[in-house]
N, CA, C and O atoms as a Maestro MAE file, in Angstrom:
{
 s_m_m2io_version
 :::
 2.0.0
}

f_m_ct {
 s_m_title
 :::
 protein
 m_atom[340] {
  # First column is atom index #
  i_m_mmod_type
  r_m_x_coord
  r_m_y_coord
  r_m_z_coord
  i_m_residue_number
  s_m_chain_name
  s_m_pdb_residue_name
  s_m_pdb_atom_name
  i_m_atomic_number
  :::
  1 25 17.947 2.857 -16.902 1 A "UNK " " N  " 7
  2 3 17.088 3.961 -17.263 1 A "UNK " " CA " 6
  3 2 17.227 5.060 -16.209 1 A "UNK " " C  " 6
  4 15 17.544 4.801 -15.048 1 A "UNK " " O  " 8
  5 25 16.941 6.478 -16.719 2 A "UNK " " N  " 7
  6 3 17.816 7.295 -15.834 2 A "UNK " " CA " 6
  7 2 16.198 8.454 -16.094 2 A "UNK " " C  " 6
  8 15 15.968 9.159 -17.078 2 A "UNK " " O  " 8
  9 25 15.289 8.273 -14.783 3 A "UNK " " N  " 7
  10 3 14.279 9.763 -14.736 3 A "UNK " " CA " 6
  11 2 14.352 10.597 -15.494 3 A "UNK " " C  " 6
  12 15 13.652 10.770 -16.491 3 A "UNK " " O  " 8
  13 25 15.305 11.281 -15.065 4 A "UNK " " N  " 7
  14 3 15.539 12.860 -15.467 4 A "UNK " " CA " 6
  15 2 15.479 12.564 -16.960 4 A "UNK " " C  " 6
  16 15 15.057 13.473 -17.676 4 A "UNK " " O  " 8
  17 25 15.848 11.403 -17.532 5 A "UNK " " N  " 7
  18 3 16.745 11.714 -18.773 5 A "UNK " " CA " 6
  19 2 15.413 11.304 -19.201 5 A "UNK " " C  " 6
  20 15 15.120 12.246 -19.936 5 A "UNK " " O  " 8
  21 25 14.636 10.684 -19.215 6 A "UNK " " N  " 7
  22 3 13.019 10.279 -19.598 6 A "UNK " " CA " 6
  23 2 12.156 11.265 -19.228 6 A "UNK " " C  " 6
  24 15 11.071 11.123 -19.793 6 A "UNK " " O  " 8
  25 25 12.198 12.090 -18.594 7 A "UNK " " N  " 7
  26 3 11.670 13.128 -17.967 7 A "UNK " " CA " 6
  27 2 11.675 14.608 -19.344 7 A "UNK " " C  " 6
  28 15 10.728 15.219 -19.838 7 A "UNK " " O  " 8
  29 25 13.128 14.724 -19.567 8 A "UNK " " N  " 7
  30 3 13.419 15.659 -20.657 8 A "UNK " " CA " 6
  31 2 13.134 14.781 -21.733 8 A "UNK " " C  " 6
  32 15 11.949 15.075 -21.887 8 A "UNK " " O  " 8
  33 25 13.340 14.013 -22.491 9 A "UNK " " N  " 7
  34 3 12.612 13.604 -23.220 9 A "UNK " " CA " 6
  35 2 11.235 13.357 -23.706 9 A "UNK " " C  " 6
  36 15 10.917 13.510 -24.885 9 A "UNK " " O  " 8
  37 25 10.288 12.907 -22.616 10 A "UNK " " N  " 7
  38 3 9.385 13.433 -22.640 10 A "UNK " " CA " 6
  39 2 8.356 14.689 -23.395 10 A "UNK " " C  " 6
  40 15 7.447 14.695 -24.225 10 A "UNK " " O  " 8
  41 25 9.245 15.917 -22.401 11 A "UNK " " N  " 7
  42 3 9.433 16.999 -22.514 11 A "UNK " " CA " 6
  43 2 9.254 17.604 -24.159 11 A "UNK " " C  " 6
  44 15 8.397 18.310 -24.690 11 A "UNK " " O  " 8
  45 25 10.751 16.820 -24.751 12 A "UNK " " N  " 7
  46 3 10.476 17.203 -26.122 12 A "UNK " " CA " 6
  47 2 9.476 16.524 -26.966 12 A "UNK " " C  " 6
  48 15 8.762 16.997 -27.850 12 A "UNK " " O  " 8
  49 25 9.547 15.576 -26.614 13 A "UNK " " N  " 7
  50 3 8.045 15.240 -26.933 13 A "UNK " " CA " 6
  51 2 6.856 16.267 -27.025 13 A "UNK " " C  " 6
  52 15 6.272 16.440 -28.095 13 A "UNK " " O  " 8
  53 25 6.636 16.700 -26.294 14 A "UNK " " N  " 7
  54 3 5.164 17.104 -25.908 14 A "UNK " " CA " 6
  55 2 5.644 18.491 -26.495 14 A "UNK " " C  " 6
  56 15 4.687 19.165 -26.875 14 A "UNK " " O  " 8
  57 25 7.253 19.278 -26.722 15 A "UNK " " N  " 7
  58 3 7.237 20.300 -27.464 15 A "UNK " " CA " 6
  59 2 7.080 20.321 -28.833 15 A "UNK " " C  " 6
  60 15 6.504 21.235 -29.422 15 A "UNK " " O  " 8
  61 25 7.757 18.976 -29.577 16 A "UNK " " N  " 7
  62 3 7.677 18.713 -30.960 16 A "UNK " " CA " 6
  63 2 6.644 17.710 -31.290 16 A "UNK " " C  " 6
  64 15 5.437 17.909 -31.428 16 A "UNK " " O  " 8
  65 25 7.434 16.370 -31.417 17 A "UNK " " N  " 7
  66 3 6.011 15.390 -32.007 17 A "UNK " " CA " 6
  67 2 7.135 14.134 -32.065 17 A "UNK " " C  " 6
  68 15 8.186 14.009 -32.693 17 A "UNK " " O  " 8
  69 25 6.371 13.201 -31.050 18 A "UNK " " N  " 7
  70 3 7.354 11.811 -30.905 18 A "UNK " " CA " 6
  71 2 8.022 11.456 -31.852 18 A "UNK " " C  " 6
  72 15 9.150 11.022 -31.620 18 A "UNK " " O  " 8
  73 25 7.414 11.546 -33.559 19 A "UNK " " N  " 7
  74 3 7.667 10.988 -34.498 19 A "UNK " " CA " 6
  75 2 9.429 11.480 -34.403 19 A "UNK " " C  " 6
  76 15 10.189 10.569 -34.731 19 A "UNK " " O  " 8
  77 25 9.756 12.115 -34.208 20 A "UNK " " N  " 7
  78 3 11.223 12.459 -33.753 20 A "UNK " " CA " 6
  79 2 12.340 11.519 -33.014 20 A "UNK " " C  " 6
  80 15 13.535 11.282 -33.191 20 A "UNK " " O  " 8
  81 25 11.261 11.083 -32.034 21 A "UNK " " N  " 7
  82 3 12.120 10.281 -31.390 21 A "UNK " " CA " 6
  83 2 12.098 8.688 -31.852 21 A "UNK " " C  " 6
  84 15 13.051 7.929 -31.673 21 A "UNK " " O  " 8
  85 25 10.784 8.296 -32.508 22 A "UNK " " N  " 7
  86 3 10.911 6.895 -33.437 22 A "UNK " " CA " 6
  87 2 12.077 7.053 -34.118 22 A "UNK " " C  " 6
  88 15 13.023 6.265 -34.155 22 A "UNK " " O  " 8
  89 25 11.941 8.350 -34.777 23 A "UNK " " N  " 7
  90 3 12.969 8.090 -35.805 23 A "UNK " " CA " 6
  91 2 14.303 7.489 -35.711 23 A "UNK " " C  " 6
  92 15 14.847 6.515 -36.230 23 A "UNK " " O  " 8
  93 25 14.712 8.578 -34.709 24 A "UNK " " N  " 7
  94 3 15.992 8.685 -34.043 24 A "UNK " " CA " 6
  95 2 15.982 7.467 -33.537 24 A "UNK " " C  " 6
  96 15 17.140 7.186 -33.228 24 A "UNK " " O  " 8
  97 25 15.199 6.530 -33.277 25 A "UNK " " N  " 7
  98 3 15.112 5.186 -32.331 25 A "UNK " " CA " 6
  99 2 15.883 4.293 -33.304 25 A "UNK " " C  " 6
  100 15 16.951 3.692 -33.193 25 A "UNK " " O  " 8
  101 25 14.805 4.425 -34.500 26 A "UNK " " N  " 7
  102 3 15.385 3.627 -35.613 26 A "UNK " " CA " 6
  103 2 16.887 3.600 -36.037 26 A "UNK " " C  " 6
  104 15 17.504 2.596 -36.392 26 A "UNK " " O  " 8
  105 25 17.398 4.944 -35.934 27 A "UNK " " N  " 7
  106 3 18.279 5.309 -36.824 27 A "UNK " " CA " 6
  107 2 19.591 4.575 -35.771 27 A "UNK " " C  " 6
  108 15 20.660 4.221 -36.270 27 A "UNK " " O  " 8
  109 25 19.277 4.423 -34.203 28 A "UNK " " N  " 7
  110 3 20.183 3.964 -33.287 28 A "UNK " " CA " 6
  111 2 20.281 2.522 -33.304 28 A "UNK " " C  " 6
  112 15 21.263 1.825 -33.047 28 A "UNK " " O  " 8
  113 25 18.545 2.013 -33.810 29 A "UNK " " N  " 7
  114 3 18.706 0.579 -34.065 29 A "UNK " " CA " 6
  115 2 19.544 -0.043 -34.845 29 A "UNK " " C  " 6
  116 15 20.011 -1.174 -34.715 29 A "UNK " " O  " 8
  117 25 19.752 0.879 -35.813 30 A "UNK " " N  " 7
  118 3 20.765 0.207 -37.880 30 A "UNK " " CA " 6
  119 2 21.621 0.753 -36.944 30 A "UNK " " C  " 6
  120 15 21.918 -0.313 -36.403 30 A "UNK " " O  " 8
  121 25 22.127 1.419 -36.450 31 A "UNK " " N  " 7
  122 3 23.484 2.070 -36.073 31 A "UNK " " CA " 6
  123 2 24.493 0.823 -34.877 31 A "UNK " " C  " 6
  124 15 25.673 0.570 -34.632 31 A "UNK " " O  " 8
  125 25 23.564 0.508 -34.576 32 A "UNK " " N  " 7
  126 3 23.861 -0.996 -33.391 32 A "UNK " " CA " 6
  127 2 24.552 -2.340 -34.095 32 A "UNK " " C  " 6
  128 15 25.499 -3.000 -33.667 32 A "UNK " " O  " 8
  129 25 23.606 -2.577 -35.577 33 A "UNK " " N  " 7
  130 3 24.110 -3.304 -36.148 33 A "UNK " " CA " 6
  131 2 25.529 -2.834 -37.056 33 A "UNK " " C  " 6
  132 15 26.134 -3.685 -37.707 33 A "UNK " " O  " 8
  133 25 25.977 -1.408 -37.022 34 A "UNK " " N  " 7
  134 3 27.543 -1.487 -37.642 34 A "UNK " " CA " 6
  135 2 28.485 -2.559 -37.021 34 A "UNK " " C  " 6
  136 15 28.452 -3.036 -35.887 34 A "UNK " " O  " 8
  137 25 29.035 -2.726 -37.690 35 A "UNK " " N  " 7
  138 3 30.385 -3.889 -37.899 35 A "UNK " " CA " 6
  139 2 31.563 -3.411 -36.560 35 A "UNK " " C  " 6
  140 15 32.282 -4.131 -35.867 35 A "UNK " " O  " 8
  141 25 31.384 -1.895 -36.568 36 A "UNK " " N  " 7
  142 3 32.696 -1.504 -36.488 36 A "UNK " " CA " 6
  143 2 32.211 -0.622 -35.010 36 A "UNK " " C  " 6
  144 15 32.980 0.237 -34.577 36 A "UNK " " O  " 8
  145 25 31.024 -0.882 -34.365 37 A "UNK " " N  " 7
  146 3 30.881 -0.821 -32.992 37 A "UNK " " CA " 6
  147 2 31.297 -1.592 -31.964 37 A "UNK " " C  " 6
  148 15 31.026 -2.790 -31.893 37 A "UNK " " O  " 8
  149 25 31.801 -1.124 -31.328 38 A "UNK " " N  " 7
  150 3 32.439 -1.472 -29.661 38 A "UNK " " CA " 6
  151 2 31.162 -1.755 -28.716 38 A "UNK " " C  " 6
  152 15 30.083 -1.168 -28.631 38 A "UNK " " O  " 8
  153 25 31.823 -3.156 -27.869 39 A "UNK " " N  " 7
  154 3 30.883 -3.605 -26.725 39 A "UNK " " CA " 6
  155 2 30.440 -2.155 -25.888 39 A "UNK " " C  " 6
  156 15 29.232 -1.967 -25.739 39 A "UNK " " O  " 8
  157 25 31.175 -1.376 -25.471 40 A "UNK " " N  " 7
  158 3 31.027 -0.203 -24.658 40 A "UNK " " CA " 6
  159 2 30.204 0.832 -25.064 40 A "UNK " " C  " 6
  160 15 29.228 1.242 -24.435 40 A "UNK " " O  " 8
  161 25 30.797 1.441 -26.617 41 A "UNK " " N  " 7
  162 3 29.734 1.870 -27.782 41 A "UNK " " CA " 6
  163 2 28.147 1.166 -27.581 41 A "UNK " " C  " 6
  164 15 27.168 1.826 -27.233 41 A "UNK " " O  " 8
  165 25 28.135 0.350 -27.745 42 A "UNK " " N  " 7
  166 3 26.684 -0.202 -27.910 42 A "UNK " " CA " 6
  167 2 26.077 -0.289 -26.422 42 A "UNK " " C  " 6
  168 15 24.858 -0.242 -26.256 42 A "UNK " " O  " 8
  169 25 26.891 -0.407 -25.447 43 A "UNK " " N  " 7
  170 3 26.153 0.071 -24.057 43 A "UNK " " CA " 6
  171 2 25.433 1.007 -23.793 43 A "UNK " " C  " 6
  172 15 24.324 0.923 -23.266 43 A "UNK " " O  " 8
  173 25 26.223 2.402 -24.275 44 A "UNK " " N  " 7
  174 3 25.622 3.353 -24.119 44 A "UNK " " CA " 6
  175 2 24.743 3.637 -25.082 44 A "UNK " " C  " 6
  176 15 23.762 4.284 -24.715 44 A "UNK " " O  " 8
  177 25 24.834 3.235 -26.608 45 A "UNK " " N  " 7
  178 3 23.440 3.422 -27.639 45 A "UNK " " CA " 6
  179 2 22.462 2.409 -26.531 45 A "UNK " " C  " 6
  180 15 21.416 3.004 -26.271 45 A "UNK " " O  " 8
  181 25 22.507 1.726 -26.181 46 A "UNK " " N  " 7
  182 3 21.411 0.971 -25.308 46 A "UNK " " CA " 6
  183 2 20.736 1.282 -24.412 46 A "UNK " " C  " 6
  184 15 19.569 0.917 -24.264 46 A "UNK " " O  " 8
  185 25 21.511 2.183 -23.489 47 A "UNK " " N  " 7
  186 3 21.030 3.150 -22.475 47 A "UNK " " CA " 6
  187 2 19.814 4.150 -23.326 47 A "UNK " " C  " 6
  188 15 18.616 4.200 -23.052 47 A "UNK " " O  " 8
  189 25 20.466 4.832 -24.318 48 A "UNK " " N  " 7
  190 3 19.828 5.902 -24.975 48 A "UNK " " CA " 6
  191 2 18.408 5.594 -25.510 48 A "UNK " " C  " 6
  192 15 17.375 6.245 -25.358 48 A "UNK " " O  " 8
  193 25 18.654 4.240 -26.287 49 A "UNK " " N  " 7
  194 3 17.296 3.582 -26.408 49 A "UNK " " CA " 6
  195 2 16.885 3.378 -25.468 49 A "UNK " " C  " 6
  196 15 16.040 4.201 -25.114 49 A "UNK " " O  " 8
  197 25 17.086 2.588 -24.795 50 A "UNK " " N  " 7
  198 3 16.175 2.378 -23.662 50 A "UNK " " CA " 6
  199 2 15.248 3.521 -22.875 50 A "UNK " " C  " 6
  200 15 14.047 3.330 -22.687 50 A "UNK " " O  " 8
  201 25 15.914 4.691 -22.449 51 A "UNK " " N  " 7
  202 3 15.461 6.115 -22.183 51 A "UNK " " CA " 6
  203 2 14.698 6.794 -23.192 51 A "UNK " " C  " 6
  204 15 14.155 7.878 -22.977 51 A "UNK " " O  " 8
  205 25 14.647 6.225 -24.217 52 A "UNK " " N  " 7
  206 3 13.911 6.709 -25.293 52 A "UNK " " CA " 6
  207 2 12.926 6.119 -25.204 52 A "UNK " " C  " 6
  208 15 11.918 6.753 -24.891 52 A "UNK " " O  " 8
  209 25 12.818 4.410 -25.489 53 A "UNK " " N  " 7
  210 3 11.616 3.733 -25.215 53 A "UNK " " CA " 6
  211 2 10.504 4.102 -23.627 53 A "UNK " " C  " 6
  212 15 9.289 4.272 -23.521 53 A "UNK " " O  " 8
  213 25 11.235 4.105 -22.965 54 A "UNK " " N  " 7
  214 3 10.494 4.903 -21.619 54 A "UNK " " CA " 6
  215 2 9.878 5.579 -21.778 54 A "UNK " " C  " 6
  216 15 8.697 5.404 -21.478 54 A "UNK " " O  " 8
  217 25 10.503 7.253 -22.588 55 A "UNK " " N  " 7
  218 3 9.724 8.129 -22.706 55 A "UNK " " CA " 6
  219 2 8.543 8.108 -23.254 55 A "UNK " " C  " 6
  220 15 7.546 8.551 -22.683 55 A "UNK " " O  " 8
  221 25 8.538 7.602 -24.389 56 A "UNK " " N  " 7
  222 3 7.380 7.098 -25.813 56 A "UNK " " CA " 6
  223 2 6.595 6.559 -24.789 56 A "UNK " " C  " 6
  224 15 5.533 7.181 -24.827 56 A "UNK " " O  " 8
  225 25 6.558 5.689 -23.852 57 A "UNK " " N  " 7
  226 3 5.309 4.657 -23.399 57 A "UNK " " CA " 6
  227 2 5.232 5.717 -21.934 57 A "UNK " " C  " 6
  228 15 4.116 5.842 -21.430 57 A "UNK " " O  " 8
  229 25 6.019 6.210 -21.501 58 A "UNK " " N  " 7
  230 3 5.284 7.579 -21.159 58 A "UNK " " CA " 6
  231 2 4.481 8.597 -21.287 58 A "UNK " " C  " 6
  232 15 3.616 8.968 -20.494 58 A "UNK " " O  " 8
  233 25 4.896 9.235 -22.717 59 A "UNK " " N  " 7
  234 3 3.912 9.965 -22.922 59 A "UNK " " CA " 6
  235 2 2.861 9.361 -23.225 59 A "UNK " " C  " 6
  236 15 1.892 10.064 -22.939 59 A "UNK " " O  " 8
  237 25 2.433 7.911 -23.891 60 A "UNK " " N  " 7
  238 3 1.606 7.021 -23.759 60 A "UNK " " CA " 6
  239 2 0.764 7.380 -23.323 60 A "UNK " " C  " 6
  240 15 -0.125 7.974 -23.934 60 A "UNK " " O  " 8
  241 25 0.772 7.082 -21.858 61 A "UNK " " N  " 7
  242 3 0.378 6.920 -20.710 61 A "UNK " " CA " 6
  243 2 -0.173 8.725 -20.161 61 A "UNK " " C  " 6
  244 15 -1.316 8.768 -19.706 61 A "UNK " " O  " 8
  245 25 0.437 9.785 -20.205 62 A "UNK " " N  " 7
  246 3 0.119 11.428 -20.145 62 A "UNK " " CA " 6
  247 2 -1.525 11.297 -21.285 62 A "UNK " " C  " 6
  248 15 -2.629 11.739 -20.965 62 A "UNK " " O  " 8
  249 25 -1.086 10.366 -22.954 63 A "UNK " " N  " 7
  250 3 -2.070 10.690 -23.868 63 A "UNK " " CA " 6
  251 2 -2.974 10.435 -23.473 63 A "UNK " " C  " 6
  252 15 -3.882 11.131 -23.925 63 A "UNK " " O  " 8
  253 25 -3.349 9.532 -22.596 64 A "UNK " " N  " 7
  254 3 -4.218 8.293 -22.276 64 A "UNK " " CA " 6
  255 2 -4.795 8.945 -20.748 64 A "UNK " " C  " 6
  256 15 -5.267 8.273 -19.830 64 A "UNK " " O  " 8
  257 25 -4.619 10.369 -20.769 65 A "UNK " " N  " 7
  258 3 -5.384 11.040 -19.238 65 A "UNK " " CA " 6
  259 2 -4.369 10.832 -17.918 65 A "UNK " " C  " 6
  260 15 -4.659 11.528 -16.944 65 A "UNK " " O  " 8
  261 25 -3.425 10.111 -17.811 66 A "UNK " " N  " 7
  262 3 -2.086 9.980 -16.494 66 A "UNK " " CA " 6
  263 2 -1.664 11.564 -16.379 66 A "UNK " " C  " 6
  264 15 -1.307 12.330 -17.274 66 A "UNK " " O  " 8
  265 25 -1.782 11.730 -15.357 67 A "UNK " " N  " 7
  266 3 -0.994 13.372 -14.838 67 A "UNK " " CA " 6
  267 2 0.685 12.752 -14.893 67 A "UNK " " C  " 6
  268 15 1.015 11.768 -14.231 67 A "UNK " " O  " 8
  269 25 1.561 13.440 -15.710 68 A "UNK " " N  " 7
  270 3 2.610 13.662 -15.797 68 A "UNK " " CA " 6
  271 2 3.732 12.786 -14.643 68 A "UNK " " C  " 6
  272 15 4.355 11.738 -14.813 68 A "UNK " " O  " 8
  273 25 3.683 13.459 -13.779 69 A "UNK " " N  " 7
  274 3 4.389 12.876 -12.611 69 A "UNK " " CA " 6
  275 2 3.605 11.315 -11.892 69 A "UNK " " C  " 6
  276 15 4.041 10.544 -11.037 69 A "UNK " " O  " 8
  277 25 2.744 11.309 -12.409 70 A "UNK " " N  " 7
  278 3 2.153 9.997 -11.917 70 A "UNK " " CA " 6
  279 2 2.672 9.227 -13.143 70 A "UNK " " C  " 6
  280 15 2.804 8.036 -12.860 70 A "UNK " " O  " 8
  281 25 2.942 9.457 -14.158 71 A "UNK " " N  " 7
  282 3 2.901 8.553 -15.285 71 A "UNK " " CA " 6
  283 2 4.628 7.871 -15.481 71 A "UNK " " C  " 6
  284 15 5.053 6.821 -15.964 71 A "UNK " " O  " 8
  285 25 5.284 9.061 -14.843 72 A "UNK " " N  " 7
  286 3 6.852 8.845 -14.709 72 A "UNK " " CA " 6
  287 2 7.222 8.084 -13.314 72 A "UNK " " C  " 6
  288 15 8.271 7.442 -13.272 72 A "UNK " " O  " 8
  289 25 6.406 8.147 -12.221 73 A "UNK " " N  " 7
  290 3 6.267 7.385 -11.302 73 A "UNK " " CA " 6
  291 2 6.455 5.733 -11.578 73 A "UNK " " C  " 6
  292 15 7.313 4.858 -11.468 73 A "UNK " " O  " 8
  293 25 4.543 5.978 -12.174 74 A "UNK " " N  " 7
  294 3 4.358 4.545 -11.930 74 A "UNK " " CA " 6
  295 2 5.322 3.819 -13.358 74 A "UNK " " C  " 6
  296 15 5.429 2.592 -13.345 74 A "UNK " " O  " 8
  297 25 6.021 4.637 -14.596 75 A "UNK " " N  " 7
  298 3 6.772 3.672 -15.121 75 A "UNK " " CA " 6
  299 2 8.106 3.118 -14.474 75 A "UNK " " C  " 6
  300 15 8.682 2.034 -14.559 75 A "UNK " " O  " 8
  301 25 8.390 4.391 -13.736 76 A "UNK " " N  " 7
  302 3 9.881 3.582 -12.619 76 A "UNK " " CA " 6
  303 2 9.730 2.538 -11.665 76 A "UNK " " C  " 6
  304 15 10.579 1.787 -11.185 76 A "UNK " " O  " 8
  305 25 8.244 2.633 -11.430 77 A "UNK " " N  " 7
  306 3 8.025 1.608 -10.670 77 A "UNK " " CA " 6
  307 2 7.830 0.007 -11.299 77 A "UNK " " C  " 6
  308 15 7.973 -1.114 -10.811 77 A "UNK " " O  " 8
  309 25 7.523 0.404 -12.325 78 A "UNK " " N  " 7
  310 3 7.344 -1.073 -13.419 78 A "UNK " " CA " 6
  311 2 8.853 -1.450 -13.361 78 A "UNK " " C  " 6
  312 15 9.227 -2.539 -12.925 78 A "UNK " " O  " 8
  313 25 9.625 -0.576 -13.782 79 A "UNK " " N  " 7
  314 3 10.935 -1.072 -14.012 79 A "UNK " " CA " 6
  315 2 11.844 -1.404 -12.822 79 A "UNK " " C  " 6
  316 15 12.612 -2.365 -12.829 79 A "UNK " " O  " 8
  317 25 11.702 -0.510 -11.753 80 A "UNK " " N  " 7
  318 3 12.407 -0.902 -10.572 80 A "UNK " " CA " 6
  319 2 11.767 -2.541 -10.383 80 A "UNK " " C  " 6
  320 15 12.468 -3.251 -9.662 80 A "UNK " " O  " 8
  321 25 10.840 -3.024 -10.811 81 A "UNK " " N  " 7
  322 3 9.996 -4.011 -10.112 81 A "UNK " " CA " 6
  323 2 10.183 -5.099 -10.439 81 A "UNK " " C  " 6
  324 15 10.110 -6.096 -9.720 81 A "UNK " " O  " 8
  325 25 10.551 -5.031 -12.009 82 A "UNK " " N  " 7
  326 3 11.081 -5.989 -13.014 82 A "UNK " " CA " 6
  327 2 13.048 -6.422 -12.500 82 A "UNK " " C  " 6
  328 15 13.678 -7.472 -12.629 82 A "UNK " " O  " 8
  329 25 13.359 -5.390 -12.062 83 A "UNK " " N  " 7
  330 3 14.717 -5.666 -11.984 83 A "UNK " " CA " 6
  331 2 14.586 -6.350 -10.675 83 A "UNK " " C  " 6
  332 15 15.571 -7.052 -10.446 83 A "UNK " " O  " 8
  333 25 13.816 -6.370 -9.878 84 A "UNK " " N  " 7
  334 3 13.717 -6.839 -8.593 84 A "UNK " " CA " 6
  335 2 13.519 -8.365 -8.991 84 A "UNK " " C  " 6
  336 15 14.274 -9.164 -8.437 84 A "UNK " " O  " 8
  337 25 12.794 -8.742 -9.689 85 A "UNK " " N  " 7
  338 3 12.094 -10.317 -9.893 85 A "UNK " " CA " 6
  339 2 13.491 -10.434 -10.369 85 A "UNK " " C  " 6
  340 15 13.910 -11.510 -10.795 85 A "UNK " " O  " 8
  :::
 }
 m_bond[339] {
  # First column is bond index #
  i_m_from
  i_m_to
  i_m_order
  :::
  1 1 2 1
  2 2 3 1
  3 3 4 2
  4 3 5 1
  5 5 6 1
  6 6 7 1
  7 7 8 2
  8 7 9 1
  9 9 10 1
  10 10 11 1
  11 11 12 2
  12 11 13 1
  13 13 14 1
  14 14 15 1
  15 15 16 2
  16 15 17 1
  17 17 18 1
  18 18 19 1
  19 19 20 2
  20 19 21 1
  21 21 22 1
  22 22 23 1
  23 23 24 2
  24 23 25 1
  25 25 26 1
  26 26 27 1
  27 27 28 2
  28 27 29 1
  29 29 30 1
  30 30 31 1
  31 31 32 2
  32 31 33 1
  33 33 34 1
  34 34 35 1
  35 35 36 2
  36 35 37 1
  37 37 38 1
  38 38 39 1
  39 39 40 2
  40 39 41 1
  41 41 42 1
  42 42 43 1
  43 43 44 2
  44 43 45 1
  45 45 46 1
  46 46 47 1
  47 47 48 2
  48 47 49 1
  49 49 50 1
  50 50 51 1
  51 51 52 2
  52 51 53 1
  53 53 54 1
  54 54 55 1
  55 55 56 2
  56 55 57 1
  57 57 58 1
  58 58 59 1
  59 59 60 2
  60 59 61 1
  61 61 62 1
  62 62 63 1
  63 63 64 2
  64 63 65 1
  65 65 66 1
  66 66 67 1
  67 67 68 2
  68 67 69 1
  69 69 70 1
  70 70 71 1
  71 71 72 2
  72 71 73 1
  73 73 74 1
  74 74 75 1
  75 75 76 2
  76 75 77 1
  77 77 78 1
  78 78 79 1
  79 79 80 2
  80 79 81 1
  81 81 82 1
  82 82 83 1
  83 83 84 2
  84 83 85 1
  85 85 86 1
  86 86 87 1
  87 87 88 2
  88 87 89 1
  89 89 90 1
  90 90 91 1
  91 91 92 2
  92 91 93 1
  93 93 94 1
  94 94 95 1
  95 95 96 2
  96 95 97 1
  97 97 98 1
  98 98 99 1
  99 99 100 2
  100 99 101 1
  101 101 102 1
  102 102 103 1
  103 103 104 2
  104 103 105 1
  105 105 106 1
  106 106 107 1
  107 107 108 2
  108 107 109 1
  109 109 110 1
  110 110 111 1
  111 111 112 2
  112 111 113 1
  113 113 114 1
  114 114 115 1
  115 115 116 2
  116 115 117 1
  117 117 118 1
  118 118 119 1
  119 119 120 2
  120 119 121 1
  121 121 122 1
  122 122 123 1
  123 123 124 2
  124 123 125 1
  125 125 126 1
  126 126 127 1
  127 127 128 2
  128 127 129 1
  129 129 130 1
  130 130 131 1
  131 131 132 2
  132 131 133 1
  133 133 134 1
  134 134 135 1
  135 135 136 2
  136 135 137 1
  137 137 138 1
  138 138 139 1
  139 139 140 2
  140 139 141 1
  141 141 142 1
  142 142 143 1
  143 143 144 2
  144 143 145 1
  145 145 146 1
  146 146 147 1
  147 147 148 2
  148 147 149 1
  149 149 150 1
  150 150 151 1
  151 151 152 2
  152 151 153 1
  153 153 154 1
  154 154 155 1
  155 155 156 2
  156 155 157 1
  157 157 158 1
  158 158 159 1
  159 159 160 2
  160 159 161 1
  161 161 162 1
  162 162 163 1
  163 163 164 2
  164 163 165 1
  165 165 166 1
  166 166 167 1
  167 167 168 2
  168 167 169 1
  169 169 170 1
  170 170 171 1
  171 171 172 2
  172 171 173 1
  173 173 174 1
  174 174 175 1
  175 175 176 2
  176 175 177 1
  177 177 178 1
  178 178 179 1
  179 179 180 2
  180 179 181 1
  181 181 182 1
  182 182 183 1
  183 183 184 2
  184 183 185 1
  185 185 186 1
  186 186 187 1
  187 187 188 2
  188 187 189 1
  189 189 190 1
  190 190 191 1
  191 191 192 2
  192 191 193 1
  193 193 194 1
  194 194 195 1
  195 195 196 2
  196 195 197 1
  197 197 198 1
  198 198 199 1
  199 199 200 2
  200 199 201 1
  201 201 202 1
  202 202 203 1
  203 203 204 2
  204 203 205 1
  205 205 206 1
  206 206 207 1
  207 207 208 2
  208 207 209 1
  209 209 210 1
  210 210 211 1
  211 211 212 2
  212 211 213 1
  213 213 214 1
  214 214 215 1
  215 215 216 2
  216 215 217 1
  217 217 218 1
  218 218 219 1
  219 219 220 2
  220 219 221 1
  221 221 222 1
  222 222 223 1
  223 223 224 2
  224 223 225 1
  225 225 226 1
  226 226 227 1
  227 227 228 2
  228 227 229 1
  229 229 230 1
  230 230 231 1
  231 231 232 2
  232 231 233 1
  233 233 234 1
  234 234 235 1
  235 235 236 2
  236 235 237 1
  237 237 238 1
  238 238 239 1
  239 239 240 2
  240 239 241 1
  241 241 242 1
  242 242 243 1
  243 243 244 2
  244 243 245 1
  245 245 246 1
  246 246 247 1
  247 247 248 2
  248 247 249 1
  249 249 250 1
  250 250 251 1
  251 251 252 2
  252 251 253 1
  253 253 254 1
  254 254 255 1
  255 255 256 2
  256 255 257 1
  257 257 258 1
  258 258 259 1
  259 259 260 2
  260 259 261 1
  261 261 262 1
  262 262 263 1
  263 263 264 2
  264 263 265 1
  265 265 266 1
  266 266 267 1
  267 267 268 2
  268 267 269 1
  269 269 270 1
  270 270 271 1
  271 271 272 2
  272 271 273 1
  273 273 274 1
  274 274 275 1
  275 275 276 2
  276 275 277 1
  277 277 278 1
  278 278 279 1
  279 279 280 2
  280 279 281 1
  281 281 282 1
  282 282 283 1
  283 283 284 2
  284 283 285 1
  285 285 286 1
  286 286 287 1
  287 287 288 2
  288 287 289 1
  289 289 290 1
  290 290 291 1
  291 291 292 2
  292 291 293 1
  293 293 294 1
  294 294 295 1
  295 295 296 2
  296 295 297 1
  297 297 298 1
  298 298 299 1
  299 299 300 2
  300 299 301 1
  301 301 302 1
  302 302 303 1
  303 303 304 2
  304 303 305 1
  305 305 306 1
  306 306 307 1
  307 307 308 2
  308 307 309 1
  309 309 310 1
  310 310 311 1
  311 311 312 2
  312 311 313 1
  313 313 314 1
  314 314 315 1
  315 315 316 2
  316 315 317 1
  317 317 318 1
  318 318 319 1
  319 319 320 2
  320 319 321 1
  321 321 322 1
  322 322 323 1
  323 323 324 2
  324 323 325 1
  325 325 326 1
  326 326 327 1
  327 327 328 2
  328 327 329 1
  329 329 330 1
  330 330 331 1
  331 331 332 2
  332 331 333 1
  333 333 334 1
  334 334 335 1
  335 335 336 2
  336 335 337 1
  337 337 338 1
  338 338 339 1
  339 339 340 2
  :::
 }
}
C-alpha cells in the first residue's frame, strides 16, 4: 500500500462519491478472475485494490469525525503493524 496513492484517492472520494470506487473495486475483482491474466498482471490489480480498500476505510474513518491526516496516519500504522507481526 502506497500513502500518496490512498491519499489521492481519498481525495476523489470526497470530490465525487465512493460509490465510484466500489464500483471500480468490483469491476477489478471479475477482472482478477479472467482466464487469460498473468501472475504479474494480477500483482499489480492487487496493489490497486488494495489502495483502494485503504482509501474507502479511510474516508471511513474522516466520516466518523478523524481529521484527515490523522486518519491516513493511524491507517499506515495498522498496516505497517500487521506486516510487522
Amino acid at each position: 500500500m502506497k500513502l500518496p496513492v490512498i491519499k489521492h484517492l481519498v481525495s476523489f472520494i470526497e470530490e465525487n462519491d465512493e460509490d465510484y470506487v466500489v464500483e471500480s473495486l468490483e469491476t477489478l475483482e471479475h477482472l482478477c478472475e479472467s482466464p487469460g491474466i498473468k501472475d504479474e498482471e494480477l500483482d499489480v490489480i492487487g496493489e490497486i485494490i488494495s489502495n483502494m480498500y485503504g482509501a474507502l476505510e479511510v474516508h471511513k474513518n474522516i466520516k466518523d469525525g478523524q481529521p484527515k491526516k490523522e486518519a491516513l496516519n493511524a491507517f499506515m500504522k495498522r498496516v505497517l503493524g500487521a506486516i510487522d507481526k
